[in-house]
GUDRENVEX-556926 format. One line per 2 residues: number of its first residue (from 1); their letters; for each residue x, y, z of C-alpha. Coordinates in steps of 0.02 Angstrom, whole numbers, padded with zeros to 5 digits. Layout:
BEGIN
NUM) a) X:Y:Z | ... $
***
This chain:
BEGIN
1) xx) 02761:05954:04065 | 02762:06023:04244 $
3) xx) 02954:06019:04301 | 02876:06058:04483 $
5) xx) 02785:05915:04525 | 02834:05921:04690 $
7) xx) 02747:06062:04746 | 02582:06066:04779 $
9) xx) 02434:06182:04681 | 02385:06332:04734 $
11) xx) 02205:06301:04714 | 02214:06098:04802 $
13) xx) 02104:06083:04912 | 02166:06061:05104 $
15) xx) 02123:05900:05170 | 02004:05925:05325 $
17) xx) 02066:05829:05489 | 01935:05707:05554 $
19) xx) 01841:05766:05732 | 01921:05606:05806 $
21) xx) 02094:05669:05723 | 02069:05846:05815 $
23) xx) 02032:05771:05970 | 02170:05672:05977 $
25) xx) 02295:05815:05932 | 02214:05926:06074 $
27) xx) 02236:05797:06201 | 02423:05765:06162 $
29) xx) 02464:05943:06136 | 02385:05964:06317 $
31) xx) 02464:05829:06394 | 02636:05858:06313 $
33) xx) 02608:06057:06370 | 02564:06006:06578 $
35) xx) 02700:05888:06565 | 02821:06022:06534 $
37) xx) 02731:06150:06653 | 02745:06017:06784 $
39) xx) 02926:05944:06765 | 02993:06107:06734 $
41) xx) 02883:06256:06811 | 02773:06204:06942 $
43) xx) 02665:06070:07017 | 02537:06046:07130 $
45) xx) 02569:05934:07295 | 02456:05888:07435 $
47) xx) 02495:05849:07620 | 02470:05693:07665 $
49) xx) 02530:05717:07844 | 02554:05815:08018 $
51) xx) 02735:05817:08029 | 02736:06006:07973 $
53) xx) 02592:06059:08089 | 02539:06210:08093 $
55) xx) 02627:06268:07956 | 02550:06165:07841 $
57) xx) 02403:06051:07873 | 02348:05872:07827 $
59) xx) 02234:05911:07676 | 02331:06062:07611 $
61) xx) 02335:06073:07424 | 02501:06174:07378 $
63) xx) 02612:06217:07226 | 02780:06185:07214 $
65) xx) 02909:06281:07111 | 03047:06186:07005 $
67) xx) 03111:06361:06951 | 03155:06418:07112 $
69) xx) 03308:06295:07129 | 03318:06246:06942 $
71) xx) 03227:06125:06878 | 03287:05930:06873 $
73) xx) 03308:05866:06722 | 03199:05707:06733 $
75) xx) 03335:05546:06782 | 03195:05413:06713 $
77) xx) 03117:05511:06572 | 03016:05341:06529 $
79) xx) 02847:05356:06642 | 02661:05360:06620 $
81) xx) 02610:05563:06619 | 02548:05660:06798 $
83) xx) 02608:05495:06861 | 02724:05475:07022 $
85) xx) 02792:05304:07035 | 02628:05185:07026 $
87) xx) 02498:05172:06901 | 02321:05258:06936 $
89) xx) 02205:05159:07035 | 02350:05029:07049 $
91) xx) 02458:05007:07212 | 02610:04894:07137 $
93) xx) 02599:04930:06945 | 02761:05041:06896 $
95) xx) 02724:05209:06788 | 02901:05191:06711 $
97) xx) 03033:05109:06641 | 03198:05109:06727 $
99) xx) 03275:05028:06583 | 03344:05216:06550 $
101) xx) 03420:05313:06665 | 03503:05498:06651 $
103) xx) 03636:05563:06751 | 03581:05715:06874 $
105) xx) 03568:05872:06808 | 03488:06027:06860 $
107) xx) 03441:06173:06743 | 03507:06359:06816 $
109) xx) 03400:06427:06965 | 03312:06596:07049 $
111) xx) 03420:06548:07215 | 03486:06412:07331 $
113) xx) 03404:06346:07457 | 03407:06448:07620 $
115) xx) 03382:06410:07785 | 03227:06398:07854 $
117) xx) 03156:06359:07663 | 02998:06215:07650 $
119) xx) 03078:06116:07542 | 03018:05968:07447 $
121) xx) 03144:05838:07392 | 03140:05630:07377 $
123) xx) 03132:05517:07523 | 03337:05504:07528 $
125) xx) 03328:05337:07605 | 03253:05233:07439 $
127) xx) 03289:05064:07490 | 03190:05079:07638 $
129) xx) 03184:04898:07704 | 02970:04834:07650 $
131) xx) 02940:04720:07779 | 02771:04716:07877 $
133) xx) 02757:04820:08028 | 02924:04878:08014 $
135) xx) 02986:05037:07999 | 03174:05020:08035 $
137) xx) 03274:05092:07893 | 03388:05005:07783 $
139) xx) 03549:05099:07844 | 03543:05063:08015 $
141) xx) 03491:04863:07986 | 03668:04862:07866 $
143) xx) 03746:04930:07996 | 03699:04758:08123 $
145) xx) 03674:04627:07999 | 03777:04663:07823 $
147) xx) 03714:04745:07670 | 03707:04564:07595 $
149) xx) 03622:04488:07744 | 03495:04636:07738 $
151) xx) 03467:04593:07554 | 03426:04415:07552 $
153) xx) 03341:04405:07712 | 03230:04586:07651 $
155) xx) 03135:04650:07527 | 03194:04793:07459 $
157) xx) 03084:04954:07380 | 03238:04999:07279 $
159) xx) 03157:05144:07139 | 03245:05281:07054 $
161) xx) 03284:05438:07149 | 03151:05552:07078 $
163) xx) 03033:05395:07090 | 03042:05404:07259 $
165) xx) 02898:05454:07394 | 02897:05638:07402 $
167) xx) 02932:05727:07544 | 02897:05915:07641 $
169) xx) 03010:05984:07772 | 03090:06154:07830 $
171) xx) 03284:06163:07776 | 03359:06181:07931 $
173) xx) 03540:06171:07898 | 03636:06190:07706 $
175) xx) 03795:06141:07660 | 03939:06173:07754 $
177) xx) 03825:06209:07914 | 03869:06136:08073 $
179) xx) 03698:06080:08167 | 03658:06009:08324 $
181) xx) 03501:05998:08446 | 03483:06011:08640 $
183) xx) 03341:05981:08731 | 03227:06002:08579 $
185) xx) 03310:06161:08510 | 03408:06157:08343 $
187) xx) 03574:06245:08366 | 03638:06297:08216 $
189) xx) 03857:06362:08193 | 03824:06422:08344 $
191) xx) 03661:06506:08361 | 03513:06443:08417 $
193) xx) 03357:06439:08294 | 03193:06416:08389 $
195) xx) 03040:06336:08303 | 02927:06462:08204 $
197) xx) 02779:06505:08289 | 02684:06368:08170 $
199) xx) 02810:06252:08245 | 02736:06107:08358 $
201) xx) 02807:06031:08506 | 02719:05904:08632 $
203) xx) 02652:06021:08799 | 02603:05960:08972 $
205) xx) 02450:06076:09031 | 02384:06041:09189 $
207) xx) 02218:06137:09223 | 02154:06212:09404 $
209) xx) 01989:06103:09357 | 01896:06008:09212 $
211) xx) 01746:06116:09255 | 01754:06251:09117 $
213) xx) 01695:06286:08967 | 01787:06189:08826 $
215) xx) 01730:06301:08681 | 01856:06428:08763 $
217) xx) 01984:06294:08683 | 01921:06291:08507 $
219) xx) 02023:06422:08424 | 02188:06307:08464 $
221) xx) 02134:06149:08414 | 02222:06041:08532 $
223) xx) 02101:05898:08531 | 02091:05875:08737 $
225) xx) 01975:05737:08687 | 02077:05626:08609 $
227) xx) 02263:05635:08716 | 02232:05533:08884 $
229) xx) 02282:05589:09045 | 02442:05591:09102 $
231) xx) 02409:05628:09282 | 02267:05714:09364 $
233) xx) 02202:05879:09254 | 02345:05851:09138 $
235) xx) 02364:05806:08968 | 02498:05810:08850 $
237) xx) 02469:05881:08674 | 02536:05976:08532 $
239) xx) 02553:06145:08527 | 02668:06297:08459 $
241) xx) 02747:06411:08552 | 02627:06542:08529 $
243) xx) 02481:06443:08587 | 02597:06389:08745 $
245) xx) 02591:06590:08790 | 02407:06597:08766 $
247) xx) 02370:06442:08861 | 02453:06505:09011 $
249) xx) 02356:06669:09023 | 02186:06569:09045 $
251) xx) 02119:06567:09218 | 02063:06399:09225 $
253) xx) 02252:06331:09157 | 02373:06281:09309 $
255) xx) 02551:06276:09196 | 02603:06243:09018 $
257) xx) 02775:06186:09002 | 02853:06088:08840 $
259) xx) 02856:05907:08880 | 03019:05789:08860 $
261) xx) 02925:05621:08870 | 02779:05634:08718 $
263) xx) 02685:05488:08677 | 02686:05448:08491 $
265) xx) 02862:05486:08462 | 02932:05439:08286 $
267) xx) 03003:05267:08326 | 03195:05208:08317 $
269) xx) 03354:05265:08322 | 03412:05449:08269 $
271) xx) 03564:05454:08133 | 03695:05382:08113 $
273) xx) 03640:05234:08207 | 03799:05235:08316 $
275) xx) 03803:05146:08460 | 03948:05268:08521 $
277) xx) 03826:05426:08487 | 03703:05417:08621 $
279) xx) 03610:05540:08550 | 03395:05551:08531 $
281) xx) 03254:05670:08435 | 03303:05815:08557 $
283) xx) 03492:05800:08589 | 03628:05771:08443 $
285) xx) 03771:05830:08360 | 03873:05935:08308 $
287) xx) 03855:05850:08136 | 03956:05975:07990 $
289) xx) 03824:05959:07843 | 03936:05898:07670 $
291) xx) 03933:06021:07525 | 04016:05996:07358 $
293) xx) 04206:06007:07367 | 04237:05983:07566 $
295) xx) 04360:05843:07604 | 04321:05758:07757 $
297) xx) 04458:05648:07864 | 04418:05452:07847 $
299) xx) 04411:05372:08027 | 04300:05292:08139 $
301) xx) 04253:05457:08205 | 04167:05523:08038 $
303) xx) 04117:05359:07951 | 03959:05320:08030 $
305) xx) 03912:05497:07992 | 03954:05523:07815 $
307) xx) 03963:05330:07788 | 03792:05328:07667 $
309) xx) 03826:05487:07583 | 03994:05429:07503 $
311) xx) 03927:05253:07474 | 03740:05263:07407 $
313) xx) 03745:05449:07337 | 03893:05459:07287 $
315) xx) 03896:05310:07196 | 04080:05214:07306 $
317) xx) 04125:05059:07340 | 04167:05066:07522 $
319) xx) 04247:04924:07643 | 04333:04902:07794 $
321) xx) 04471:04783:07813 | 04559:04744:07965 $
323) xx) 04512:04925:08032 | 04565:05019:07883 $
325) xx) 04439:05112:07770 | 04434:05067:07583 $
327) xx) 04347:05181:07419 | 04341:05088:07258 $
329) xx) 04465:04984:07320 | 04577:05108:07361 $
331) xx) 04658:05142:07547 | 04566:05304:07612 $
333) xx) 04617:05422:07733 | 04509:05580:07655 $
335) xx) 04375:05598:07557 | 04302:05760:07449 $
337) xx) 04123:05758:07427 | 04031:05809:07250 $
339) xx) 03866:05838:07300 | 03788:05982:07419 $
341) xx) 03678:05919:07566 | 03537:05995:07678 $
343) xx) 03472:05936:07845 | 03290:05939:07838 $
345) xx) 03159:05936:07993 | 02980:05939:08031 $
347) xx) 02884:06095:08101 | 02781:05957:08208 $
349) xx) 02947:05908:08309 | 02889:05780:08386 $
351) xx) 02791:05687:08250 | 02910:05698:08097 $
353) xx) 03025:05560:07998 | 03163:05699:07946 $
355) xx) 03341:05706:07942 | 03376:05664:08143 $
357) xx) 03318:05475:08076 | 03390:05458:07902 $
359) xx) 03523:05592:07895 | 03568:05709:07749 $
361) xx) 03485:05759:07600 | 03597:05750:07443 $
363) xx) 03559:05912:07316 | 03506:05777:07158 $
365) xx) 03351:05717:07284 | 03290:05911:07288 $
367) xx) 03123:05932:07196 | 03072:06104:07206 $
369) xx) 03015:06262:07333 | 02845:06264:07424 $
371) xx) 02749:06430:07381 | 02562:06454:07423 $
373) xx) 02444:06360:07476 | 02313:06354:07337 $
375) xx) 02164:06254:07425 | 02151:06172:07590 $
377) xx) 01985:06034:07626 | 01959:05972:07833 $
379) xx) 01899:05794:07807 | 01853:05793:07980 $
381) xx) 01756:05969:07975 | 01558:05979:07949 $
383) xx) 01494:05986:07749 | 01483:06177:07764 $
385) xx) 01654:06172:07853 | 01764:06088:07760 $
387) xx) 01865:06214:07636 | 01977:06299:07767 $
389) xx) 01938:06472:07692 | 02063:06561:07787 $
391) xx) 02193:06465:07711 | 02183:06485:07531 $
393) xx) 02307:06588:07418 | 02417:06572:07601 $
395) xx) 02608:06565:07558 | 02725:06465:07641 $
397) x) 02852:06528:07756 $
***
């Protein structure tokens, strides 16, 4: 009798997998494997729009490093693979299941995020108010109507933080920063920090004549043809800094000077809303920027500032009664923050949604660093003209 009839015979023959069976184990191991590489390593983003012109240009395929910062542990870990928030081919049809949810976490890191960083993170504000033609944000409607009024009267886009739209800006301030802005310059503890030379700002040019050769305008791309006149031989249009210089030492160019009144300005109010701020795009502040263990005084004064941070990503219960400020039910006169926050802004000043219109970006809505620039198509450009050689394998400063 053979007492080991468990194991099996040295001379059995191997059972040979199927080629439907082999396929099927080579496409899981690959999409198990580029799942991995992309929630933990690095993933490939595209730029969808101009608010970071010309550092980085609509049609710009880059890749994005989650071990830069750490990688985030995934907080729905339920979803369709290489999916963001909506099905392929599908504009409504969820690719999780927020019936699970983690708390945030964040694997160690190369670094933390310094200044002047492109950064890609979450849109902080998820429950952007989804209402037709309307771009106002949720934050500053509960501020006029009620967070209940806002609610039943709304509806709300309400998904998980890392199911939220994806966005690319420049870290312009990190925690424990003091920022502010005047006359379209950041200021920050202190010291001014002027727009990179990528950086775009809206430019009055008035010209000597219309009779020249417009070719001698191609390499700047300022698209005369499209931005009406504002008076006679003068338009208004995006430029950087550097062009500005260049501009002005053209013979047939009268002046070049940055402009305070662009058209096409990012509607609505700038953060927090206040109506006792009158601030706007190009003069705030000084805001202090939270970080993790700062304890900030509780008053009318710093509410409307620090208001949504405490109460959305922080996770409080906040009221006011009868003038004083309540946490979790709890009389407040301080409060210590557990979360680090940036301020994030848009090379293209005057055509980004950034951090002057929904405030601070808590550290759990930080997806990863912007490196290089691995392929970048013109839609607009001729068939022989539309990979933008000069771009590709560019990294991102």
């Amino acid at each position: 009798m053979n007492y080991k009839f468990w194991q099996r015979k040295k001379d059995a023959t191997k059972k040979k997998k199927s080629k439907t069976r082999e396929w099927v184990d080579a496409i899981v191991f690959a999409v198990v494997a580029a799942t991995i590489i992309r929630v933990f390593f690095i993933e490939a983003y595209t730029i969808p729009s101009g608010s970071m012109e010309r550092s980085l240009l609509i049609g710009d395929f880059l890749f994005v490093s989650k071990v830069n910062y750490g990688a985030r542990i995934p907080m729905t870990p339920v979803a369709f693979p290489f999916a963001h928030h909506t099905m392929p081919l599908t504009t409504s049809t969820k690719a999780y299941w927020d019936g699970v949810q983690w708390k945030y976490h964040r694997l160690p890191g190369l670094s933390k995020i310094k200044r002047n960083d492109v950064v890609v993170f979450n849109f902080p504000e998820g429950d952007t108010v989804a209402v037709e033609n309307q771009a106002e944000s949720y934050y500053a409607l509960e501020r006029s109507l009620g967070r209940q009024q806002v609610r039943s009267t709304f509806t709300i886009v309400d998904r998980p933080v890392d199911k939220r739209e994806n966005f690319i800006k420049r870290c312009i301030g990190i925690p424990g920063d003091v920022i502010s802005m005047s006359n379209g310059i950041a200021n920050v503890n202190g010291k001014n920090e002027p727009l990179k030379n990528t950086g775009m700002m809206p430019y009055r040019i008035e010209f000597k004549t219309m009779e020249f050769n417009y070719a001698a305008l191609d390499e700047f791309n300022l698209n005369l043809g499209s931005s009406p006149a504002v008076a006679a031989n003068t338009y208004i249009v995006d430029a950087s800094p550097e062009i500005a210089e260049k501009l002005k030492t053209l013979d047939f160019v009268k002046s070049v000077a940055l402009s305070p009144d662009a058209p096409g300005a990012v509607p609505g109010g700038v953060f927090p809303n206040d109506p006792n701020r009158v601030w706007n795009r190009d003069n705030f502040g000084p805001i202090k920027i939270p970080s993790k263990g700062w304890t900030v005084k509780i008053d009318s004064v710093t509410m409307p500032l620090y208001y949504r941070a405490i109460r959305t990503y922080e996770g409080n219960k906040v009221e006011q009664k009868a003038g004083v400020w309540y946490i979790n039910d709890k009389v407040a006169t301080t409060y210590t923050f557990k979360m680090d926050y940036y301020w994030m802004m848009g090379d293209n000043r005057h055509n980004s949604a950034d951090s002057r219109y929904w405030g601070f970006v808590p550290e759990d809505h930080i997806v990863g660093k912007a490196l290089f620039v691995w392929m970048s198509w013109d839609s607009t450009a001729s068939f022989l003209h539309k990979i933008r050689w000069s771009r590709l394998f560019m990294g991102i400063h």
